[in-house]
C-alpha positions in Angstrom: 18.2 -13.7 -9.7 14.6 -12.4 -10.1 13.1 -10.3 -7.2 9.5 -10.5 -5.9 7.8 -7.8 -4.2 5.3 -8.7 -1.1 5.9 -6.8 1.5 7.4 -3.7 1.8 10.6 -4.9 4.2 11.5 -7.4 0.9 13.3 -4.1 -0.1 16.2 -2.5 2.2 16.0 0.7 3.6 18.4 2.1 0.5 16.3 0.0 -1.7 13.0 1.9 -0.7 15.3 5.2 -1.1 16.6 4.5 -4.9 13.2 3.8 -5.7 11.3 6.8 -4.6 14.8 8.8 -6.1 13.3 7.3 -9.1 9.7 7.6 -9.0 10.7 11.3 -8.3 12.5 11.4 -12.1 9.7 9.3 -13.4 7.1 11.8 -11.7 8.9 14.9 -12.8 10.1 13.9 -16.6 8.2 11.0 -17.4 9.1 11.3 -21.3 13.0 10.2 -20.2 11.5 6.7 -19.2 8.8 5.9 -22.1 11.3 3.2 -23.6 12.2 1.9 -20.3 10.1 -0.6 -19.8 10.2 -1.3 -24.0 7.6 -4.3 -25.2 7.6 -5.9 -21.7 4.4 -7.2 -20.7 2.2 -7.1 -17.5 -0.3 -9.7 -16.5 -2.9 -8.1 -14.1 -4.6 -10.5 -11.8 -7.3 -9.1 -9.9 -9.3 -11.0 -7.9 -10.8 -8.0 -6.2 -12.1 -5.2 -8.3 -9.8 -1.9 -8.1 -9.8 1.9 -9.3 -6.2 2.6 -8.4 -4.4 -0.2 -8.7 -5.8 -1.2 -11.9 -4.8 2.0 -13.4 -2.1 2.9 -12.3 -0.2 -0.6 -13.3 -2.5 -0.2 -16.6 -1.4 3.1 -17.4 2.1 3.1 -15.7 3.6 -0.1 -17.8 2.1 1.7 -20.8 4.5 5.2 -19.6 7.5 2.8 -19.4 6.7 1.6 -23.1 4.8 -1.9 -22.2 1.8 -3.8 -22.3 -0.7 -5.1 -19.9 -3.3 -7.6 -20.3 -6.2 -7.8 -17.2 -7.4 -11.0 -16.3 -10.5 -10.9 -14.1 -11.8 -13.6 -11.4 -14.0 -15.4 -14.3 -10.8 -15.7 -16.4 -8.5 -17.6 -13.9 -10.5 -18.1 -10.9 -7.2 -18.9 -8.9 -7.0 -22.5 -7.3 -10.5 -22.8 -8.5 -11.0 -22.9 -12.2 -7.3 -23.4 -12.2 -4.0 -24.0 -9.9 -2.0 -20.9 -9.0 1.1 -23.7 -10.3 -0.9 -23.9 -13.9 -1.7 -20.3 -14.0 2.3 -19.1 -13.0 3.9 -21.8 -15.2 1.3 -20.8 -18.5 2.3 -16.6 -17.5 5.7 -17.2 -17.1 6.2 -18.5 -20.7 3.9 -15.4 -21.9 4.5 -12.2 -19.9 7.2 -10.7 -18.1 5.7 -9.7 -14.6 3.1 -10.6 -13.2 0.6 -8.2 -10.5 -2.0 -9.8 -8.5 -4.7 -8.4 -6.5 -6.2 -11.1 -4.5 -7.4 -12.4 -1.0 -4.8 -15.0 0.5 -1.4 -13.7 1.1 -0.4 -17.1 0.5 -1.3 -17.1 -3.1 0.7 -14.1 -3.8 3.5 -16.2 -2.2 2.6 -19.3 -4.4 2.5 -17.7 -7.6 6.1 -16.1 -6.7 7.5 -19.8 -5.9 6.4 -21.1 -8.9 6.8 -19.0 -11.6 10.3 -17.7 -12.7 9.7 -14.3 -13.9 9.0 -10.8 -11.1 5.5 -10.8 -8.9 4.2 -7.8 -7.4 1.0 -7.6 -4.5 -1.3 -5.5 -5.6 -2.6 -6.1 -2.1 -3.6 -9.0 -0.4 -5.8 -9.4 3.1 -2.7 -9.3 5.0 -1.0 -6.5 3.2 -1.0 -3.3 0.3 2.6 -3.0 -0.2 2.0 -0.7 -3.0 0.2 1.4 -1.1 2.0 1.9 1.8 5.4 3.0 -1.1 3.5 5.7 -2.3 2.2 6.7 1.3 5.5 7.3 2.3 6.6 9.4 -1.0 4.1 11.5 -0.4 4.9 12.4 3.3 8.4 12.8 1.6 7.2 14.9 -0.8 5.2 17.2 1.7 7.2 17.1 4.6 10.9 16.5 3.3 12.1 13.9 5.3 10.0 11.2 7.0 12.6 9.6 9.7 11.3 10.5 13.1 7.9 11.7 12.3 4.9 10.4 14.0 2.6 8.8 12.4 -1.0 8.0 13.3 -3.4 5.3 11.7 -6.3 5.2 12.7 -8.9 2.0 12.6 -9.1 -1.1 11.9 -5.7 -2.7 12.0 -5.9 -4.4 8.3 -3.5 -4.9 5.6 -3.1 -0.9 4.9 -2.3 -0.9 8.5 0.5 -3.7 8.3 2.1 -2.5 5.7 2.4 1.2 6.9 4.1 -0.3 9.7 6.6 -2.5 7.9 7.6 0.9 5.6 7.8 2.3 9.5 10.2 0.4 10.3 12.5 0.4 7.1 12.2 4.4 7.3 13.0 5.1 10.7 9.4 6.5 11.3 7.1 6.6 14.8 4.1 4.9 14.2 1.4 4.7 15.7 -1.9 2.6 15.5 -4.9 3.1 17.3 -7.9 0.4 16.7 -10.5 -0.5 19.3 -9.9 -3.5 21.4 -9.7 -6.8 19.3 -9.0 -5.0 16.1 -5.1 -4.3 16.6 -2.6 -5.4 13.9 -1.5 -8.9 13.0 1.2 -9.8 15.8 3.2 -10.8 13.0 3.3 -7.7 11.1 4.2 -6.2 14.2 7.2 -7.9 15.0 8.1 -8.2 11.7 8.3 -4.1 11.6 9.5 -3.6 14.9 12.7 -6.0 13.8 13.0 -4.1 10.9 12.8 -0.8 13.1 15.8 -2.1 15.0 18.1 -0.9 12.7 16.6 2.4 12.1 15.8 3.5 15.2 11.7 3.4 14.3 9.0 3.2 17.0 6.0 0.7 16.4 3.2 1.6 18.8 -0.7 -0.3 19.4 -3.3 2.0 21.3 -6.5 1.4 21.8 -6.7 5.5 22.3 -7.1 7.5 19.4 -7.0 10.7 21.2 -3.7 10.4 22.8 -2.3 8.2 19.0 -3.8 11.9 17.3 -1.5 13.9 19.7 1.3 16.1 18.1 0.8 13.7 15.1 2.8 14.7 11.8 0.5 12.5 9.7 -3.4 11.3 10.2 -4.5 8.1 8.4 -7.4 6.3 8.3 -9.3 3.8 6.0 -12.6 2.1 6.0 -14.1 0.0 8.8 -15.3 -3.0 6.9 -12.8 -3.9 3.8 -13.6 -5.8 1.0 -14.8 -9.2 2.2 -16.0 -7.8 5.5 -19.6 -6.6 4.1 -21.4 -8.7 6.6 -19.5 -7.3 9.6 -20.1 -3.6 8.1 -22.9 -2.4 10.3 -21.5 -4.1 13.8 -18.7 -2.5 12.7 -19.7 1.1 12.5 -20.6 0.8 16.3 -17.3 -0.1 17.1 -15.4 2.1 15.5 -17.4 5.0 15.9 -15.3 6.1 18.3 -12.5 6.0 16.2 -13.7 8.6 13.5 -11.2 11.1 12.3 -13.3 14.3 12.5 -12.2 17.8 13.0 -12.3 17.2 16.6 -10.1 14.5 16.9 -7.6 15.7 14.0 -7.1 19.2 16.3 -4.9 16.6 18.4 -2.4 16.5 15.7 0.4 19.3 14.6 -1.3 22.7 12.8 1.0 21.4 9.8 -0.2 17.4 10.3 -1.6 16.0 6.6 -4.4 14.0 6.4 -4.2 10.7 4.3 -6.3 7.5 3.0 -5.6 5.0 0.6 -9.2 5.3 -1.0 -12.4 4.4 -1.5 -13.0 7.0 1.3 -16.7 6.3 3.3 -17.3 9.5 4.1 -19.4 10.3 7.3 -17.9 7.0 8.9 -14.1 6.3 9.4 -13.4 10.7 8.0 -15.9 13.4 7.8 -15.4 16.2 5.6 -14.4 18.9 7.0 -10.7 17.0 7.3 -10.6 14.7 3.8 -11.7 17.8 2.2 -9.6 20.7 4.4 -6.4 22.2 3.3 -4.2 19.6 5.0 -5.7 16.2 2.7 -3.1 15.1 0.6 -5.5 12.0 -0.4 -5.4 12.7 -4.2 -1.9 13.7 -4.3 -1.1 10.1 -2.2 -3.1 8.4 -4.7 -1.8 10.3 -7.7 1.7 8.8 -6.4 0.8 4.9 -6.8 1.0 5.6 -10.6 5.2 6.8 -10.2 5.8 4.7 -7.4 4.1 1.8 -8.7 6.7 2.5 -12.3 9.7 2.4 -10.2 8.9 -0.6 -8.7 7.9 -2.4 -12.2 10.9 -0.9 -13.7 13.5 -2.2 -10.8 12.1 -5.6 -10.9 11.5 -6.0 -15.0 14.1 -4.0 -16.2 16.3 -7.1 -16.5 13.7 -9.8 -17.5 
């Protein structure tokens, strides 16, 4: 039975754990895995344009001995120039996974109901599954466990925001997300991590109080104020959130040993100034370095047997 991937709680919590034990081997010998993935092909849907996700799919499938092939908004236009039904059923005779980086979560959903071979979010408005893997391998990595710690986002409570707390509550995390009022997370995304926390003993939290989110904080993370397909709001927006900058003020809440992270493009100056993105506790590029291995184990897990 094939497996789709679009939301981090479609994996278990030992799932989530075999596959950063993997990414770990892929990260640390990648040579043991360049056949792994052997003459298997990727389609690439982006519907939004991308610096990480594109290459680290791009490059990753290639690691694992595949192929890609990117199809851009004026090649498939989804449910425009053609039906997300048309374009599953014509990939699913062609490729052997499919990645799609798009707008409605719904279409990520679609394409997985109607074609029979693996589908990965590359992120959608409601969530960056992807993401939110490699997030949590990197606190692993720096901090050696990640059950209990607290973790703060700060900002606007969007996709990014969902998904870190649907890994929360998988992992057994504290989490905490502070946005100002009428920004907070999906209630949906909430519940659905603070079921998933019921067996692991995780803490979902909404503030509308960055300062007391920030204190004794293991982990800092922010992300821009207006994502892509907010542009209009952007400037409103900056007066809103202003208050909800992570500056070296606000980051002195946090543990000495608290890391900074951000899933990138960083807008420095608004949501992170840098004197933290740029201080000795960023992880940012090491965080975004791990999409590429945690982004393999994921194709490998649900390709390997297509």
């Amino acid at each position: 039975m094939k497996k789709d991937f679009f939301e981090v709680t479609d994996f278990t919590t030992e799932e989530i754990l075999g596959i950063f034990d993997l990414a770990k081997k892929m990260k640390e010998k990648p040579s043991d895995y360049y056949e792994a993935l052997r003459y298997k092909t990727l389609a690439l849907i982006f519907e939004k344009p991308s610096l990480r996700t594109r290459t680290t799919f791009d490059v990753g499938i290639q690691q694992l001995g595949g192929f890609s092939i990117y199809l851009s908004p004026a090649e498939i236009n989804l449910g425009k120039r053609e039906s997300v039904f048309d374009v599953a059923k014509n990939l699913e005779r062609m490729v052997d996974g499919i990645m799609v980086r798009t707008f409605g979560h719904d279409i990520v959903e679609n394409m997985a109901r109607y074609a029979r071979i693996p589908v990965i979010n590359g992120l959608t408005d409601f969530a960056h599954p992807c993401q939110a893997m490699a997030d949590y391998f990197t606190i692993l990595e720096v901090k050696g466990t990640i059950k209990g710690l607290k973790i703060v986002y700060v900002g606007d409570g969007n996709n990014v925001a969902h998904s870190l707390m649907s890994a929360a509550g998988r992992l057994g995390a504290h989490i905490v997300v502070a946005t100002p009022p009428g920004f907070e997370p999906n209630l949906k995304a909430y519940f659905n991590a603070t079921e998933a926390g019921k067996a692991t003993g995780a803490k979902i939290e909404v503030t509308n109080d960055p300062v007391e989110a920030v204190r004794d904080a293991d982990v800092v993370y922010t992300d821009v104020w207006a994502s892509m397909g907010q542009e209009a709001e952007a400037e409103k927006r900056k007066k809103i959130f202003a208050p909800y900058q992570v500056n070296a003020k606000l980051f002195a809440y946090a543990k000495p040993d608290a890391i900074f992270m951000h899933c990138l493009p960083a807008h420095r100056g608004e949501e992170v100034t840098d004197d933290v993105i740029d201080s000795p506790n960023s992880v940012v590029f090491q965080e975004a370095e791990n999409r590429l291995h945690v982004q393999k184990a994921i194709m490998y897990e649900l390709m390997k047997n297509k």
